[in-house]
C-alpha positions in Angstrom: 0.0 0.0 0.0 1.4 3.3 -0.9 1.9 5.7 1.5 -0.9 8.5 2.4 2.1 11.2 2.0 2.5 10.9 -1.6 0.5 12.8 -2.8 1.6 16.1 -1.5 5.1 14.6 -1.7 4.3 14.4 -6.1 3.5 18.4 -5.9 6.4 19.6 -3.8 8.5 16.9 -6.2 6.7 18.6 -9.5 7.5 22.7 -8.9 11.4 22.6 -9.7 11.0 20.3 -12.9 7.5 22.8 -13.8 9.3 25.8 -13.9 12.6 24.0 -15.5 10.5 22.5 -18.1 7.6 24.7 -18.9 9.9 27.7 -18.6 11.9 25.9 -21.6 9.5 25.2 -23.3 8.1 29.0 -23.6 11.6 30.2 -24.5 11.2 28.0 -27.0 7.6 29.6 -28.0 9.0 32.8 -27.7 11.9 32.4 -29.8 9.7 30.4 -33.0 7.2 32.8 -32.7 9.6 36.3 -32.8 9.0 37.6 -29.7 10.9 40.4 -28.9 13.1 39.9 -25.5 13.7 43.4 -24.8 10.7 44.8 -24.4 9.8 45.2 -21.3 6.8 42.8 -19.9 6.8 41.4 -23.6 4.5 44.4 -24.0 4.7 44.5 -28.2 3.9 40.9 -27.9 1.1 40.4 -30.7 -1.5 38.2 -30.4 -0.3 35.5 -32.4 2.7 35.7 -30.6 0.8 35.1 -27.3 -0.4 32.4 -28.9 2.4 30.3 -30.0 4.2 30.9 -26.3 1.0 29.4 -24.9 1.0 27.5 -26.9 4.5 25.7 -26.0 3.6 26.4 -22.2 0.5 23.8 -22.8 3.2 21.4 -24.2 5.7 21.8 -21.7 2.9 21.2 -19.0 1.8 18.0 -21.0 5.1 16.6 -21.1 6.2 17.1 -17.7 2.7 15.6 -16.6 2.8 12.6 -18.8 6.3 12.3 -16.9 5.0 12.3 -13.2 1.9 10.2 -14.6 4.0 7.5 -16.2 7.3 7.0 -13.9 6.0 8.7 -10.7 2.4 8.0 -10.1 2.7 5.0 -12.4 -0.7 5.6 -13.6 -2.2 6.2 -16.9 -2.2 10.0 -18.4 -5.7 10.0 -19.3 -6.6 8.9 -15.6 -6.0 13.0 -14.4 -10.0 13.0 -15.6 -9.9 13.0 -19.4 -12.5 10.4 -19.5 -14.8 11.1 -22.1 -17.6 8.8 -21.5 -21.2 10.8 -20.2 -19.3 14.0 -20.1 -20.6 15.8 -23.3 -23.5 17.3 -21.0 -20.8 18.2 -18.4 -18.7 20.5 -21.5 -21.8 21.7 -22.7 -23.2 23.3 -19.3 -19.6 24.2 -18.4 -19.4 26.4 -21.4 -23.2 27.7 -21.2 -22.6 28.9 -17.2 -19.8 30.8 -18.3 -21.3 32.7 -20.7 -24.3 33.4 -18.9 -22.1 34.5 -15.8 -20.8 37.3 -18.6 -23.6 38.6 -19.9 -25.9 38.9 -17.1 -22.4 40.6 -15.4 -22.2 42.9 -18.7 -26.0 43.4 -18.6 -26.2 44.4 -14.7 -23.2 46.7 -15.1 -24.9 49.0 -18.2 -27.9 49.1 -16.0 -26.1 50.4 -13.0 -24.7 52.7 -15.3 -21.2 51.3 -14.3 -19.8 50.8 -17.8 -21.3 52.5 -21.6 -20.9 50.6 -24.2 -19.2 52.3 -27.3 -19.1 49.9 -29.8 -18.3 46.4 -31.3 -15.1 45.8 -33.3 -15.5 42.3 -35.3 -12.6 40.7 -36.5 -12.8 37.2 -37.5 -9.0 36.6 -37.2 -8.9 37.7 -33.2 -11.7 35.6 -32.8 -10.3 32.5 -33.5 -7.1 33.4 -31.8 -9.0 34.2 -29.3 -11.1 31.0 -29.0 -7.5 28.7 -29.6 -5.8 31.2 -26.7 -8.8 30.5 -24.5 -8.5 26.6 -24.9 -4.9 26.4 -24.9 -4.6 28.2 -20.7 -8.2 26.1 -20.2 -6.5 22.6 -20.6 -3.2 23.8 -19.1 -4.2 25.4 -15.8 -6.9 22.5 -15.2 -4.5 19.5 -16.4 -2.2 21.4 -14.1 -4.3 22.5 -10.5 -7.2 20.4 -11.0 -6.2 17.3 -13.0 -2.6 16.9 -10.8 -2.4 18.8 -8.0 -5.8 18.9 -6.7 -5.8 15.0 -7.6 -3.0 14.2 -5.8 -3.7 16.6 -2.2 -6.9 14.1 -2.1 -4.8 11.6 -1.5 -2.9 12.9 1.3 -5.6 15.6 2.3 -9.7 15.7 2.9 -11.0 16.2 -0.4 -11.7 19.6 1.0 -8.9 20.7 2.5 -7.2 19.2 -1.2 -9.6 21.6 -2.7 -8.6 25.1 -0.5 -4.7 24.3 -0.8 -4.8 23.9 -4.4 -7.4 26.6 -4.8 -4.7 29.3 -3.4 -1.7 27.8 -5.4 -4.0 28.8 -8.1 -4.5 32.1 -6.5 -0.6 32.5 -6.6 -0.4 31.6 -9.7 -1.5 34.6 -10.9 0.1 37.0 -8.5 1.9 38.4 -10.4 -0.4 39.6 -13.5 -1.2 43.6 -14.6 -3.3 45.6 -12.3 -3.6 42.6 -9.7 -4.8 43.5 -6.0 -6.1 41.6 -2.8 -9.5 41.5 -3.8 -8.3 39.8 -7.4 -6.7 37.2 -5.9 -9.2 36.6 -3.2 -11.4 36.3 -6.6 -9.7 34.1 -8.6 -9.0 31.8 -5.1 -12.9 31.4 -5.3 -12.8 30.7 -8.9 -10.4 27.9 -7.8 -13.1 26.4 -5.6 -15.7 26.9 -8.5 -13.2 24.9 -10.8 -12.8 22.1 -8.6 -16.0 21.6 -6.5 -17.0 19.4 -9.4 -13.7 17.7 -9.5 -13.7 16.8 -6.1 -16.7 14.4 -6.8 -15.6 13.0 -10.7 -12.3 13.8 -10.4 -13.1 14.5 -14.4 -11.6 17.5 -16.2 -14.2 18.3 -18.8 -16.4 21.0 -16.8 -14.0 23.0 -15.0 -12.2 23.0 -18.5 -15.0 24.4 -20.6 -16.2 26.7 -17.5 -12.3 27.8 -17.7 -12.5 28.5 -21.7 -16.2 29.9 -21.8 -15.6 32.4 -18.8 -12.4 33.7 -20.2 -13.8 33.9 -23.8 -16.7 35.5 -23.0 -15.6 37.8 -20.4 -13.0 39.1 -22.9 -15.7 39.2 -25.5 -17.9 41.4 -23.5 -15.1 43.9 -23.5 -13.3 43.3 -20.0 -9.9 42.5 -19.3 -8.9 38.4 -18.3 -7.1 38.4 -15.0 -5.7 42.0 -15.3 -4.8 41.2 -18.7 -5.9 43.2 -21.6 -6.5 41.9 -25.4 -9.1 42.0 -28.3 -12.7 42.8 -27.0 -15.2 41.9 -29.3 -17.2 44.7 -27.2 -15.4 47.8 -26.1 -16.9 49.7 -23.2 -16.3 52.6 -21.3 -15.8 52.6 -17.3 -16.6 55.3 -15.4 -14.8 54.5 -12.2 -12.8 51.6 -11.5 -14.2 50.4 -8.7 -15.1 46.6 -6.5 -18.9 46.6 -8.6 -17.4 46.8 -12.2 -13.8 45.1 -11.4 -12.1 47.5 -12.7 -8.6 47.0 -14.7 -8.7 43.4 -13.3 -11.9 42.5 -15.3 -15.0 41.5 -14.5 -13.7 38.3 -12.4 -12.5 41.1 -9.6 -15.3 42.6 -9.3 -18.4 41.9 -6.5 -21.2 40.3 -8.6 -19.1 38.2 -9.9 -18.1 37.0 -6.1 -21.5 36.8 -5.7 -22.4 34.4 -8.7 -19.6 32.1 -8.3 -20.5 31.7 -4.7 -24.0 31.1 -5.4 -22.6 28.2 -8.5 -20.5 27.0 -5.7 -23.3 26.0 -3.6 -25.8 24.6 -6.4 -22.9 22.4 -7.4 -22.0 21.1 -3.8 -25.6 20.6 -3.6 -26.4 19.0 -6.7 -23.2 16.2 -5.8 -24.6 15.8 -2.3 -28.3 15.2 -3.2 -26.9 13.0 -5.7 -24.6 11.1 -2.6 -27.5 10.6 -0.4 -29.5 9.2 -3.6 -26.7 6.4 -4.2 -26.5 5.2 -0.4 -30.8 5.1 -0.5 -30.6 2.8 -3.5 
C-alpha cells in the first residue's frame, strides 16, 4: 500500500522540474514565434505571438505531466480526468454557465450605469485566436491544478482541504499579472473552488475546463480584461470609475457580482453532488 504522503510529496516533487520544463519550453515559444526579448513585460507581444508561447507552455505542461503520470504516479495519463464517457453534457453546461455569468455581469453593469458601451469591433481573425488562446490556458491550468495537484492533495488531504490548498496555489499563480490587487486574488482563489467543487466528486476535467474556456472567452468578448490582462474585445466599453462593482482593470472576475455568482454556482454544485450522494447510499 502506498503511503498516504505521496501525494503532496508528487506536488512539492513537481515545482522545480515545472518551472525547469515549462519555462523551456516557452523560451522556445518565444523564440519560434519572434518575440521580442527586450521589451519590457513582452508588451509589443502580438496576439499570435501570445499564442504560440501558450502554446508551448500547454506542451511543456503536457510533457512534464505525462512524466509524473507514467514514472512517478505509475498511472495512466488519461486517468488525471480526461475520460470522455457521459461528459458531453458536463462541456456543454460548463461552457453555457460561463457565458451566462458574462452577460448577465455585462448586462447588470450597463444598468447600473457602471460601464457604456461604445461599440463592437468584429474581426474574425482575433476571434479565432481568441477561441485557440482560450483553450490552450483552459486545458493547461486544469491539467495542471485540478487534474494533478488537486488529484494528488486528495490523497494525502480531505478532499476539502485538497480543494482550498490547491485553490490558493491557483491564486498564486497569478500573482503576479497587470493591475492585480487583494481583492483579485481573493477572486480568482474562489474561482479555484468553483473549478474544482465538481472535481472533487468526478475527479473528471471536462467542466471545469469548458467553464475555464467559456468564462475567459466571453468575459474578454464582453469587453473586459482576463485576469488583469488586456487583449481584443469583441465589445469595447467605457468605465466610469474603476471600482469593487465593475472590477475595474482586473476584469469583470474582480469585481463583486461576480463573487456573488460564483458563490452562489459553488453552492448549487456542492448541492447537486450531495443530493446525488444521499441518492446512491438510499438505492
Amino acid at each position: 500500500m502506498r503511503s498516504k504522503h505521496r501525494g503532496w510529496q508528487n506536488v512539492l516533487f513537481l515545482i522545480i522540474p515545472y518551472f525547469i520544463i515549462v519555462g523551456l519550453f516557452q523560451i522556445i515559444g518565444a523564440l519560434v514565434s519572434g518575440v521580442d526579448f527586450m521589451s519590457p513585460g513582452l508588451k509589443n507581444e502580438s496576439s499570435e505571438q501570445h499564442v504560440i508561447v501558450s502554446f508551448f507552455d500547454l506542451l511543456g505542461t503536457l510533457l512534464l505531466l505525462w512524466i509524473f503520470m507514467k514514472f512517478v504516479d505509475k498511472e495512466k495519463f488519461i486517468n488525471l480526468g480526461f475520460q470522455t464517457k457521459n461528459r458531453l453534457k458536463d462541456f456543454i453546461i460548463g461552457v453555457v454557465l460561463g457565458a451566462a455569468i458574462m452577460a448577465a455581469g455585462y448586462g447588470l453593469l450597463i444598468l447600473l450605469n457602471e460601464i457604456s458601451y461604445q461599440r463592437m469591433v468584429f474581426d474574425f481573425k482575433e476571434i479565432v485566436i481568441s477561441i485557440i488562446l482560450y483553450v490552450i490556458v483552459a486545458v493547461s491550468e486544469e491539467v495542471l491544478l485540478r487534474g494533478y495537484v488537486l488529484r494528488s492533495l486528495m490523497i494525502s488531504f480531505n478532499k476539502y482541504i485538497a480543494l482550498i490548498v490547491s485553490s490558493v496555489l491557483f491564486s498564486l499563480m497569478h500573482g503576479f499579472n497587470p493591475n492585480v490587487d487583494l481583492f483579485g486574488l481573493t477572486a480568482i482563489f474562489l474561482a479555484g473552488i468553483l473549478l474544482g467543487i465538481s472535481y472533487i466528486h468526478t475527479e473528471n476535467l471536462w467542466f471545469p475546463i469548458a467553464l475555464h474556456l467559456s468564462w475567459n472567452l466571453f468575459q474578454t468578448a464582453f469587453g473586459f480584461n482576463v485576469s488583469g490582462q488586456d487583449s481584443y474585445s469583441l465589445i469595447e466599453f467605457s468605465v466610469k470609475e474603476n471600482n469593487l462593482l465593475n472590477g475595474g482593470a482586473f476584469g469583470f472576475e474582480g469585481s463583486i457580482l461576480s463573487v456573488i455568482a460564483m458563490t452562489f454556482v459553488i453552492i448549487a454544485i456542492a448541492f447537486y453532488y450531495g443530493k446525488l450522494k444521499t441518492q446512491e447510499i438510499k438505492v
